[in-house]
C-alpha positions as a Markdown table, in Angstrom:
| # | Residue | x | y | z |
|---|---|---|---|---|
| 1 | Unk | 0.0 | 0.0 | 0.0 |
| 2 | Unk | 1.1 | 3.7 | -1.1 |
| 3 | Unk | 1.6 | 6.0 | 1.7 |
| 4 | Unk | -1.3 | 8.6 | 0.6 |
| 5 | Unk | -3.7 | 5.9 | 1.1 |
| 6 | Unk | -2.3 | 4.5 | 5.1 |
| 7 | Unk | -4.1 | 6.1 | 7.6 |
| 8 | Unk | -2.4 | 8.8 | 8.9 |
| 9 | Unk | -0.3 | 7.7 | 12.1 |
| 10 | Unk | -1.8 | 11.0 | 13.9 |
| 11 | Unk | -5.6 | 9.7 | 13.3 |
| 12 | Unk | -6.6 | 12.0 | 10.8 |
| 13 | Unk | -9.6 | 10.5 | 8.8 |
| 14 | Unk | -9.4 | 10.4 | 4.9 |
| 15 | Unk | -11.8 | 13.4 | 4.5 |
| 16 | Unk | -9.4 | 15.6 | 7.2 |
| 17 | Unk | -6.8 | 14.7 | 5.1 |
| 18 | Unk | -8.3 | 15.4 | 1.8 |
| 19 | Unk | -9.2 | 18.8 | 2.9 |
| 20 | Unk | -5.9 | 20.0 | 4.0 |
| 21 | Unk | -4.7 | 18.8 | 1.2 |
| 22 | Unk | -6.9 | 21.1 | -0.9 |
| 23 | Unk | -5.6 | 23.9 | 1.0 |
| 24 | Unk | -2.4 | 23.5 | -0.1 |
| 25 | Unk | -3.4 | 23.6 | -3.7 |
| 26 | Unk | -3.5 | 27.0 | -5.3 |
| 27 | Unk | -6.9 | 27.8 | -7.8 |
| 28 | Unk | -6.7 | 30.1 | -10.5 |
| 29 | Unk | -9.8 | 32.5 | -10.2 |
| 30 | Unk | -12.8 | 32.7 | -8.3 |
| 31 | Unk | -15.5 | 29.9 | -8.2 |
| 32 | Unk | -12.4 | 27.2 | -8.6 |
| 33 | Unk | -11.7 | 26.3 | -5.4 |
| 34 | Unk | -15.9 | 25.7 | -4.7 |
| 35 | Unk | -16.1 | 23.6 | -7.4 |
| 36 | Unk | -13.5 | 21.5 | -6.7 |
| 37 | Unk | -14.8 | 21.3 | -2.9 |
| 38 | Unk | -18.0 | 20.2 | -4.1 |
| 39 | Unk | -16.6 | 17.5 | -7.2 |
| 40 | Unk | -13.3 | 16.6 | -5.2 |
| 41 | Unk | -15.2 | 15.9 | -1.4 |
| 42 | Unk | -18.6 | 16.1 | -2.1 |
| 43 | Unk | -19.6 | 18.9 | 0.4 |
| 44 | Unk | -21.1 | 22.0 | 0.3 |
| 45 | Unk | -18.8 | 25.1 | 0.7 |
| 46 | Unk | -20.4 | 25.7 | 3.9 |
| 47 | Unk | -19.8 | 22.6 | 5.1 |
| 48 | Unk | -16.4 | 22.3 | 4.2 |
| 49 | Unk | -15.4 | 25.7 | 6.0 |
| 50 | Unk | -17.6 | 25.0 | 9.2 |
| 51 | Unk | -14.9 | 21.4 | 9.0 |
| 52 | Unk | -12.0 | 23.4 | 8.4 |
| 53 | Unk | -12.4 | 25.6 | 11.1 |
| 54 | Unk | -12.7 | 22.6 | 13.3 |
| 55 | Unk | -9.4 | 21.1 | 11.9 |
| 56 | Unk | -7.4 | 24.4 | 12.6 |
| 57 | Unk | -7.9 | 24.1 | 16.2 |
| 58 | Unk | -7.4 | 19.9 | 16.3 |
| 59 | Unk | -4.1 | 19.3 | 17.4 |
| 60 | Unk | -3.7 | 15.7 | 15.6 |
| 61 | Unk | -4.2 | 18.4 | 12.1 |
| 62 | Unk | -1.8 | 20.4 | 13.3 |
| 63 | Unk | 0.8 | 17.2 | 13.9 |
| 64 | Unk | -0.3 | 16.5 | 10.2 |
| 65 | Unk | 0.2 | 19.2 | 8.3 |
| 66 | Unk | 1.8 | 21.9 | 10.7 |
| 67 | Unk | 2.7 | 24.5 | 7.2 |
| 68 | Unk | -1.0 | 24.7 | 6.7 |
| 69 | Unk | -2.5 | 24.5 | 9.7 |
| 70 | Unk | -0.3 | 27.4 | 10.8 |
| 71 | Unk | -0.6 | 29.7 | 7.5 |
| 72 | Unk | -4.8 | 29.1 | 7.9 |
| 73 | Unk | -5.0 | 30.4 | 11.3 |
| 74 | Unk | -2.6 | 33.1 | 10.9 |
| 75 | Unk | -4.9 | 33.8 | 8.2 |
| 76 | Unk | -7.8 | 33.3 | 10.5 |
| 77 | Unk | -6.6 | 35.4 | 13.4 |
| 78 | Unk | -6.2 | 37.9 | 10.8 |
| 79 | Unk | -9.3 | 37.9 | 9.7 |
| 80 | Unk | -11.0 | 37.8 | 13.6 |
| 81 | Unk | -8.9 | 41.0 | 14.3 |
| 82 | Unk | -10.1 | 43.2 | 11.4 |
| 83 | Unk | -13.5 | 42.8 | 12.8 |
């Protein structure tokens, strides 16, 4: 077996791991990214955001994929402070 498809030694499910994984992907213009939640994962934008912000503050994520866990909530805190 391939090591994308183990399970990830911190306990991450397959869809946590998909969905950091299409946050390190760059899209080209506006709408890409949506579509490819909704083809790639089969969820709603909504729902993918309400599990993203979950991930950020899940330490086994962090473990994971500490680049872009840490980049999205710098991004986040950002974001919380301009409000």
């Amino acid at each position: 077996m391939d090591e994308e498809h183990e399970e990830a030694p911190a306990g991450l499910g397959r869809r946590e791991r998909d969905i950091l994984a299409l946050e390190r992907r760059g899209f080209p213009g506006p709408g890409a990214k949506e579509r490819a939640i909704r083809e790639r994962l089969g969820l709603a934008p909504v729902r993918y955001y309400q599990l993203l912000n979950a991930l950020l503050d899940d330490p086994r994520a962090l473990a994971h994929d500490p680049v872009t866990v840490n980049r999205l909530r710098r991004i986040r805190e950002a974001r919380r402070a301009e409000r």
